[in-house]
C-alpha positions as CSV (number, residue, x, y, z in Angstrom):
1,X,33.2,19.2,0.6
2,X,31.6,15.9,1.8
3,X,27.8,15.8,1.6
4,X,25.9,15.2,4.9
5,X,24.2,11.8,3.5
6,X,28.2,10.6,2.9
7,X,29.1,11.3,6.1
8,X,26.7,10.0,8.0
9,X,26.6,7.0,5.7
10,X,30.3,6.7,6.9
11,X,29.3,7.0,10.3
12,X,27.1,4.3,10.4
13,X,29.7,2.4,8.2
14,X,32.1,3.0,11.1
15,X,29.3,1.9,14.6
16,X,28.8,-1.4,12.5
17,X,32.5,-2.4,13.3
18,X,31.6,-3.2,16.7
19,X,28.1,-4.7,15.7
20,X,27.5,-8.3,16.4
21,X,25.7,-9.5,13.6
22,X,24.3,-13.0,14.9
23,X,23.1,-11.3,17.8
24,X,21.5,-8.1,15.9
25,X,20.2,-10.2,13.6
26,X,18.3,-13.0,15.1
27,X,17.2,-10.0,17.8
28,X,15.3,-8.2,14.5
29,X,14.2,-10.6,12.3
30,X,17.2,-10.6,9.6
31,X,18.5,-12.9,7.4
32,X,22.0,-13.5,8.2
33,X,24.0,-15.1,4.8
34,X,27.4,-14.7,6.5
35,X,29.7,-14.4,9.4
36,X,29.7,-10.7,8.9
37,X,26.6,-10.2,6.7
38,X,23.3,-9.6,6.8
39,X,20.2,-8.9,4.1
40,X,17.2,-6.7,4.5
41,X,14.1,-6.6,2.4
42,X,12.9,-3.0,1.7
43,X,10.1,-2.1,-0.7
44,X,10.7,-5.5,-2.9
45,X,14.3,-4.4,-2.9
46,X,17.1,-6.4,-1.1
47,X,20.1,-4.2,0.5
48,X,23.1,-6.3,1.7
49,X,24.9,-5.0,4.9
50,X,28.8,-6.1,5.7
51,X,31.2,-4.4,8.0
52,X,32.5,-2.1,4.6
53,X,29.5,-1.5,2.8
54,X,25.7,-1.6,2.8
55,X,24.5,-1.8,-1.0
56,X,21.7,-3.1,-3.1
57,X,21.8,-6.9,-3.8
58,X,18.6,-7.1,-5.8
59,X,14.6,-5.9,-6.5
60,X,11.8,-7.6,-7.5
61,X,10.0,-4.6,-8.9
62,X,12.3,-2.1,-10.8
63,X,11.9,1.7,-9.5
64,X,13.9,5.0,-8.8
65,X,12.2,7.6,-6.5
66,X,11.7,10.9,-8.1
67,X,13.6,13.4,-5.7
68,X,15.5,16.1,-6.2
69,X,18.2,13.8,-5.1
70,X,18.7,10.3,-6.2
71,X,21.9,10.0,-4.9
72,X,20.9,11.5,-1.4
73,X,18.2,9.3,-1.3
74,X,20.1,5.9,-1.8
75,X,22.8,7.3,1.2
76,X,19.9,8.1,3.5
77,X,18.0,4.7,2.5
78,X,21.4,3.1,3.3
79,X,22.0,4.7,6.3
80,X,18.6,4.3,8.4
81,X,19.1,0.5,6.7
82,X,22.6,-0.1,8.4
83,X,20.9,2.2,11.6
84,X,18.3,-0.6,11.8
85,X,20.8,-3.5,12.2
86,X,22.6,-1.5,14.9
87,X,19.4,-0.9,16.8
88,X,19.7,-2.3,20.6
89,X,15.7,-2.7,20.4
90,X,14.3,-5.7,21.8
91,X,10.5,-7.3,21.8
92,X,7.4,-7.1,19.2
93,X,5.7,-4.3,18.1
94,X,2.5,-3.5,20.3
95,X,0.1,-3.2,18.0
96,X,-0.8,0.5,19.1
97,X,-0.1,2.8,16.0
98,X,0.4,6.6,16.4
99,X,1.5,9.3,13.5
100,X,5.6,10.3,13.1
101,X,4.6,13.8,14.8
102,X,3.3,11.5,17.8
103,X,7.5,11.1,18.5
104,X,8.8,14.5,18.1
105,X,7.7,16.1,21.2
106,X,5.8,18.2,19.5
107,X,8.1,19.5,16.8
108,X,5.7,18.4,14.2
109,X,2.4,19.0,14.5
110,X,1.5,18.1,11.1
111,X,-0.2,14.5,11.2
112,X,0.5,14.1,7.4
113,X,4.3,14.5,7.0
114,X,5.7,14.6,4.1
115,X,2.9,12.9,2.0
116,X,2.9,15.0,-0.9
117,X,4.6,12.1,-3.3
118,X,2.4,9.4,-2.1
119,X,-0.7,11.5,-2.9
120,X,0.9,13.1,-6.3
121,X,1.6,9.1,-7.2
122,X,-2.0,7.7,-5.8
123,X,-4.5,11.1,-5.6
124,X,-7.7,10.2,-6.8
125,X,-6.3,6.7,-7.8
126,X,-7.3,4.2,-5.3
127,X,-7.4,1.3,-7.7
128,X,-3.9,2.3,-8.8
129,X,-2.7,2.4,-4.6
130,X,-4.7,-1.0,-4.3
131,X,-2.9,-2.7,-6.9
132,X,0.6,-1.6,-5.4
133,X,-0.4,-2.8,-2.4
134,X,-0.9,-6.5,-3.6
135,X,2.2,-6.4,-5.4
136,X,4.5,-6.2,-2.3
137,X,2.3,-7.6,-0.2
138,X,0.0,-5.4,2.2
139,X,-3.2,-6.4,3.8
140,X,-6.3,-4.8,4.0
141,X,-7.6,-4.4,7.2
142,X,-10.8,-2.0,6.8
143,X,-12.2,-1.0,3.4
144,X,-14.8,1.6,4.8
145,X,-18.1,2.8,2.6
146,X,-16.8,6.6,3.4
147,X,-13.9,5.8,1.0
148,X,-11.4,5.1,4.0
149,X,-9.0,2.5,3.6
150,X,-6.1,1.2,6.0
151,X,-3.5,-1.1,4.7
152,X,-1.2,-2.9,6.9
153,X,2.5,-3.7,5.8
154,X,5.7,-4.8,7.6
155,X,8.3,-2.8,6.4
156,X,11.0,-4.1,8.7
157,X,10.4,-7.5,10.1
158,X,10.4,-5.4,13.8
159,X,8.6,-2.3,12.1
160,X,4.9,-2.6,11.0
161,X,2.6,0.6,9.5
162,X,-0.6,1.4,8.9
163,X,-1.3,3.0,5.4
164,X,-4.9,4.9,5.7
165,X,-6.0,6.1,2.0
166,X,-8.7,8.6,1.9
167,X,-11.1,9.3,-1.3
168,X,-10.8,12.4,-2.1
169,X,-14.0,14.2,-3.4
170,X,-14.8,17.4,-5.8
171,X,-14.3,19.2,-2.5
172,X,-11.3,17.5,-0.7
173,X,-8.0,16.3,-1.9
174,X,-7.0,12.7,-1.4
175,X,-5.3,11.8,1.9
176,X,-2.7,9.3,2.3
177,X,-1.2,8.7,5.9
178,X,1.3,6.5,7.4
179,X,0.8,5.5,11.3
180,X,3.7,3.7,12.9
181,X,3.7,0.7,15.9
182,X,4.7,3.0,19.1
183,X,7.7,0.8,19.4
184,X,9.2,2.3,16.1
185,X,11.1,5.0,18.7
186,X,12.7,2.1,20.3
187,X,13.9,1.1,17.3
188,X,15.2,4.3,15.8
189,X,15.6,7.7,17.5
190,X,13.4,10.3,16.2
191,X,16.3,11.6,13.6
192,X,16.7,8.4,11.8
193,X,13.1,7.3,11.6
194,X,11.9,10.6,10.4
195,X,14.3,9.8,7.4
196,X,13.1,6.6,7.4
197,X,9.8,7.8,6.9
198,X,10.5,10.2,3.7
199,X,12.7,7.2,2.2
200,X,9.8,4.9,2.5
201,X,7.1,7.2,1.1
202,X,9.2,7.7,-1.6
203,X,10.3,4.8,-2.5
204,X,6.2,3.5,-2.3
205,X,5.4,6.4,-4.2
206,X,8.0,5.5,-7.1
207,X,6.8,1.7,-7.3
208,X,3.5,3.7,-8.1
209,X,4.6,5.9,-10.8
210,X,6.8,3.8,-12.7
211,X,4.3,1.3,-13.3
């Protein structure tokens, strides 16, 4: 039987037929190499996306995210990658940066969803988290006394985040969260982007642990 990753991989496979790539691709900020083909920069990784197949064309910094499923991870990476291309989004991000439960109508209420890689890659590690940071290229925009940090990085040309790291202590755990522009929704529907959420911690998290 088909796995749900292959299928929807398929799916998306089978939208981008009827995708304009000129037009997608100057609307979100992609670098368009071809007629029919497009590259997207994802974590110092660079996925290629054609009409028959959206794979990886190269990485600047080697890593393989330690899930349960490698193989469902690269389909679901894939997937919300080709998604992005067919998104029918238009204008900037706002600037206004809310959690991933902020989107699902209350279906999460958890403000920290699945973290738990980030902080089992970068608990009680900040140097470690600030170091990955520089390497693909995050800013710093407030490096509090209270051991609160907030990173900004553009994952997706349209798509900024806020990375907020907080110290833990001998009585609390540390605390990573990731805050999205409110036009992220636009962009993807809530499905997609929650996936795109867990294939971006993930992948972070794996540039962390296989330094």
């Amino acid at each position: 039987m088909e796995r749900g990753y292959i299928k929807t991989y398929n799916w998306v496979i089978k939208l981008l037929q009827n995708c304009d790539f000129g037009e997608s691709s100057k609307r979100l900020g992609l670098r368009q190499i071809a007629h029919n083909k497009v590259l997207i920069d994802f974590l110092e990784r660079t996925y290629s996306i054609t009409k028959d197949v959206i794979e990886l064309a190269g990485q600047k910094i080697p890593w393989a995210p330690k899930t349960d499923d490698c193989e469902g991870y690269e389909y679901n990476l894939k997937s919300v990658l080709g998604y992005y291309l067919l998104s029918e989004a238009d204008g900037d991000p706002v600037n206004d940066f809310c959690t991933l439960g902020y989107f699902s109508g209350g279906v999460f209420r958890d403000n920290n969803i699945f973290a738990g890689p980030l902080e089992r890659a970068y608990g009680g590690n900040y140097e470690k988290f600030r170091e990955t940071a520089g390497k693909i290229g995050m800013t710093l925009e407030l490096e509090a006394s209270t051991g609160k940090h907030i990173w900004k990085y553009t994952v997706l040309p349209k798509l900024p985040v806020k990375i907020v790291y907080y110290e833990g202590d001998d009585e609390y755990p540390t605390k990573l969260q990731i805050l999205y522009d409110k036009t992220a929704i636009k962009i993807f529907k809530f499905e997609p982007l929650a996936v795109f959420h867990s294939c971006f911690i993930n992948g972070l998290a794996a540039i962390g642990e296989n330094r």
